[in-house]
C-alpha positions, 0 to 999 in steps of 0.5 A, spaced: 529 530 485 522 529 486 522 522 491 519 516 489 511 515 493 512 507 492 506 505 497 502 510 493 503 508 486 502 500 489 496 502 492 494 505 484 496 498 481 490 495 487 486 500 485 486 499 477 486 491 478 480 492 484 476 495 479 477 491 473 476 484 478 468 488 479 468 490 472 469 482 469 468 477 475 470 471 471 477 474 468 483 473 474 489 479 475 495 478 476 498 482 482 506 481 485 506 475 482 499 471 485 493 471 482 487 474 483 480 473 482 473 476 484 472 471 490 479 473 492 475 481 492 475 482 500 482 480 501 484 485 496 479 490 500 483 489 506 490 490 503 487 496 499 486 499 505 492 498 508 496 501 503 492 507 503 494 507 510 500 506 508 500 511 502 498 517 507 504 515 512 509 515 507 507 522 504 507 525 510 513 523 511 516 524 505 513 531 502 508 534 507 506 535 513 499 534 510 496 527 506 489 527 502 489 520 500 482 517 497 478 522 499 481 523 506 486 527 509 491 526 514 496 530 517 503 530 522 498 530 528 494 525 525 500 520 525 500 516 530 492 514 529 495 512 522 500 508 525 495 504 530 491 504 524 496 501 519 498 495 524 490 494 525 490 493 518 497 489 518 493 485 522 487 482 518 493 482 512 493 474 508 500 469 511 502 470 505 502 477 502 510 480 503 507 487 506 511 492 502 512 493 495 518 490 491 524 495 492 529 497 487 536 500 487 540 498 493 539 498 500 544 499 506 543 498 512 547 501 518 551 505 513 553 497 509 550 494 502 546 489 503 543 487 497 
């Protein structure tokens, strides 16, 4: 079973919609149920750029002991500088943004579902 890379596929999503936001400024997209304009593009940099932080770490950990994520690459040793990196970056995230794509499936926690 191949596992599910969630930030990766969260950080294409933002990808797409960055790119139609620049494309036609005046045409808002709908992103984990908030609307978005062009004004709303350096906020949405600074989350793209957390998850593709996000993206390397979870790859690392899921599939590899290498990541090569929007052209750059990181590895098992980089780790830890991915980790101060990510919680620079949480850091400069808007209030309101949950900070972790919506999950499915049952979660358990210490071994009892909780959801």
């Amino acid at each position: 079973m191949v596992p599910t890379l969630v930030y990766a596929s969260w950080l294409e999503s933002y990808s797409a919609d960055i790119a139609a936001l620049r494309a036609t400024p005046g045409t808002p997209v709908t992103l984990d149920g908030k609307s978005y304009t062009s004004t709303d593009l350096p906020t949405l940099i600074r989350i793209h750029a957390w998850l593709a932080v996000k993206a390397a770490m979870e790859k690392i950990e899921v599939e590899a002991q290498s990541a090569s994520i929007g052209g750059r690459a990181a590895s098992r040793a980089d780790y830890r500088a991915l980790t101060q990196r990510e919680a620079e970056l949480r850091a400069g995230l808007p209030a309101d943004f949950g900070g972790a794509p919506a999950r499915t499936g049952i979660n358990v926690l210490y071994g009892v579902p909780c959801g």
